[in-house]
C-alpha positions as CSV (number, residue, x, y, z in Angstrom):
1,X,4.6,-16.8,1.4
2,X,4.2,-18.0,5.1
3,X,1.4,-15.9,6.7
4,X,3.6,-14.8,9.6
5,X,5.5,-12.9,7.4
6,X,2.5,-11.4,5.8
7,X,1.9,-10.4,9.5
8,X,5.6,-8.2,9.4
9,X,4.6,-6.6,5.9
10,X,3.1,-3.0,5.5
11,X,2.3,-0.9,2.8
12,X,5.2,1.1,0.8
13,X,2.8,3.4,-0.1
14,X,1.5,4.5,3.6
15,X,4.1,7.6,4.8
16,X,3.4,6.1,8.5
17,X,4.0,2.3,7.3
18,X,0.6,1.9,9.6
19,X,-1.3,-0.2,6.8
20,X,-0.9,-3.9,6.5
21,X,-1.5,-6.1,4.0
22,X,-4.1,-9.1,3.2
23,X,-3.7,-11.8,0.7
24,X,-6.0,-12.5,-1.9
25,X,-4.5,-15.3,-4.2
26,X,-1.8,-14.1,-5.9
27,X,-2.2,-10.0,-4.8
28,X,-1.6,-8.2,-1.6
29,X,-4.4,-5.4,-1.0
30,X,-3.7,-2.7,1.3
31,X,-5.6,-2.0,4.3
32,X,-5.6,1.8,4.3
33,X,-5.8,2.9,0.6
34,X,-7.0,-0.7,-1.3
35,X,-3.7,-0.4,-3.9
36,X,-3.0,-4.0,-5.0
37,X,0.5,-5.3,-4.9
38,X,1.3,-8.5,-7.4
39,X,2.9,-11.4,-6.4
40,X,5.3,-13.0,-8.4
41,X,6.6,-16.7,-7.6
42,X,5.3,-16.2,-4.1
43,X,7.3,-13.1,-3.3
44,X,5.3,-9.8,-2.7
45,X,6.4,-6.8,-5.6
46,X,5.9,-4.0,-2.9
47,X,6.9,-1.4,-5.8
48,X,4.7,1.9,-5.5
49,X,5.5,1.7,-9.1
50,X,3.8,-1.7,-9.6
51,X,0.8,-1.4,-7.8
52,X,-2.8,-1.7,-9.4
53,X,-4.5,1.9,-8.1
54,X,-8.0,1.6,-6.3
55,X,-10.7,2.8,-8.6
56,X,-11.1,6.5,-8.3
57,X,-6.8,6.6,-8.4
58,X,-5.4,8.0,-11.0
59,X,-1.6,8.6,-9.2
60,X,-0.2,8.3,-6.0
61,X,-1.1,11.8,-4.5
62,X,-4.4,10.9,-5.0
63,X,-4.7,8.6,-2.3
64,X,-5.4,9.0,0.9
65,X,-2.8,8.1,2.9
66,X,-0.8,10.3,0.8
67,X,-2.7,13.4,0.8
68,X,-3.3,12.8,4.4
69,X,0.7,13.0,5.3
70,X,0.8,16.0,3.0
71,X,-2.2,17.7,5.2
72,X,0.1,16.9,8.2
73,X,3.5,18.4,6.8
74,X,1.5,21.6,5.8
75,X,-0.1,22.2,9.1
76,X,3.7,21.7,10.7
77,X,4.9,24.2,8.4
């Protein structure tokens, strides 16, 4: 994967799309929450689903971006 691309990319996960993404080898860590996103014959698996959880994760509403958007929508509300 070209890295100006990798420049285009952001993080499924984020709610505000906001977080990019950095390459280590054959993963794609995200800025904002760590998750770690496989790559798989040089094409980026950007599937919530398929992402390796920082430690301290146990789901998706555990991390921060997440629970920060869901702060946000409660205060609107």
């Amino acid at each position: 994967m070209d890295d100006s691309f990798l420049n285009h990319l952001r993080c499924p996960i984020d709610p505000r799309r906001e977080a990019t993404l950095t390459r280590e080898d054959q993963i794609l860590v995200c800025s904002g929450c760590a998750c770690r996103f496989p790559m798989k014959q040089g094409l980026p698996i950007l599937i919530p689903g398929e992402a390796e959880m920082p430690a301290g994760c146990e789901s998706l509403d555990q991390l921060p971006c997440v629970r920060a958007a869901h702060s946000r929508r409660k205060r609107q509300n």
